[in-house]
C-alpha positions as CSV (number, residue, x, y, z in Angstrom):
1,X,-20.3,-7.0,6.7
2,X,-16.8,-6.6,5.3
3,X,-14.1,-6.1,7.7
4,X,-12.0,-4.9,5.1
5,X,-11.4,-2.8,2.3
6,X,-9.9,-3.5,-0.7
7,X,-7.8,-0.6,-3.1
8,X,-6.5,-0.6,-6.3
9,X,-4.0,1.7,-7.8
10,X,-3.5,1.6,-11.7
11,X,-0.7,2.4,-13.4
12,X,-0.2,2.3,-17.1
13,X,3.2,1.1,-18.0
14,X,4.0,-2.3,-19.2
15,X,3.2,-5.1,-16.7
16,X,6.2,-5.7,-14.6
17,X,7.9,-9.0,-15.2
18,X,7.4,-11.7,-12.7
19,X,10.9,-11.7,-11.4
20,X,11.1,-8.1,-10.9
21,X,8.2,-8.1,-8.7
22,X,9.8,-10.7,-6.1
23,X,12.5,-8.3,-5.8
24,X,9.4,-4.8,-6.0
25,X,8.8,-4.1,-2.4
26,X,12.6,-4.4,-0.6
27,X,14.4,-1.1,0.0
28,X,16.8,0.4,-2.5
29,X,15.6,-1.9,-5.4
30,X,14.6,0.6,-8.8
31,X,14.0,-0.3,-12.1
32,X,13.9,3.2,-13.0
33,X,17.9,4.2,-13.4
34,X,18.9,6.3,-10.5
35,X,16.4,6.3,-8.1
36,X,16.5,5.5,-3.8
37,X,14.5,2.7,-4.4
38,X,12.2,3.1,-1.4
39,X,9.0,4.0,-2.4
40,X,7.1,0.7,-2.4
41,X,9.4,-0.6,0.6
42,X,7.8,2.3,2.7
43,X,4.1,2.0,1.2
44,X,4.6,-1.8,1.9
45,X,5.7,-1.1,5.3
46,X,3.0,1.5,6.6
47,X,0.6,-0.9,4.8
48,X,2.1,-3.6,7.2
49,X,1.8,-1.8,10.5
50,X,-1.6,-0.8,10.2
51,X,-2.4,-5.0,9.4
52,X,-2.9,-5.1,5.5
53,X,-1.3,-5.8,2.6
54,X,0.3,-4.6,-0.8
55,X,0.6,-6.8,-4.0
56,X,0.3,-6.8,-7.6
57,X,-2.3,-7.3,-9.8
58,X,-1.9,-8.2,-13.3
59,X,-4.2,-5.6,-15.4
60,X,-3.5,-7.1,-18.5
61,X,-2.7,-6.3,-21.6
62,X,-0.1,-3.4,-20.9
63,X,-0.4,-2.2,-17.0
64,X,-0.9,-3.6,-13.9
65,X,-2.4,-2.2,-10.2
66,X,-0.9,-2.7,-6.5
67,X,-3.7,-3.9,-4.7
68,X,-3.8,-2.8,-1.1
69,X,-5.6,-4.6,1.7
70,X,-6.6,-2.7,5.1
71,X,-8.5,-4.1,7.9
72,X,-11.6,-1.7,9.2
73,X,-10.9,-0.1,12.1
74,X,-14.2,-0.2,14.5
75,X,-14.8,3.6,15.8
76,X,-14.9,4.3,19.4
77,X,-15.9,7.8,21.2
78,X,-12.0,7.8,22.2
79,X,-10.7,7.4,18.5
80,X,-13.2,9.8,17.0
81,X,-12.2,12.1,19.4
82,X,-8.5,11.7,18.8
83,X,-8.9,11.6,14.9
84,X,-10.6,14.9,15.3
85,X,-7.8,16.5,17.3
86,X,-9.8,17.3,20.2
87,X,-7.9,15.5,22.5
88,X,-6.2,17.8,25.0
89,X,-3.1,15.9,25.8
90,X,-1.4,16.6,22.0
């Protein structure tokens, strides 16, 4: 059994160049003219404090994907409970 799952994202533009991607995932960085730069330094960040990761993929010839890497979380009675709001304390 997998104790992980695996997603990728497409996204049909030209592949990034290799230097641009070292520099992808910290805050304020934009390729795209006047941007905040903070998209994929938050997605890479929630994807960090939940224990995965967030990378590129070449999907060659023109585009590429951001593969993102979660762990399984194991269900309990307590955490279906919460998920589903029924827990009185909120």
């Amino acid at each position: 059994m997998r104790n992980r799952v695996d997603l990728r994202l497409g996204r049909g533009t030209p592949a990034f160049r290799q230097k641009t991607r070292t520099y992808s995932f910290l805050p304020h960085f934009s390729t795209q003219g006047p941007r905040t730069g903070l998209g994929l330094a938050i997605a890479a960040r929630i994807v960090a404090e939940h224990g995965g990761s967030i990378h590129f993929e070449d999907n060659l010839p023109i585009c590429f994907c951001f593969l993102v890497e979660l762990p399984v979380a194991e269900l309990t009675p307590t955490s279906l409970a919460d998920h589903n709001g029924s827990d009185a304390t909120r």
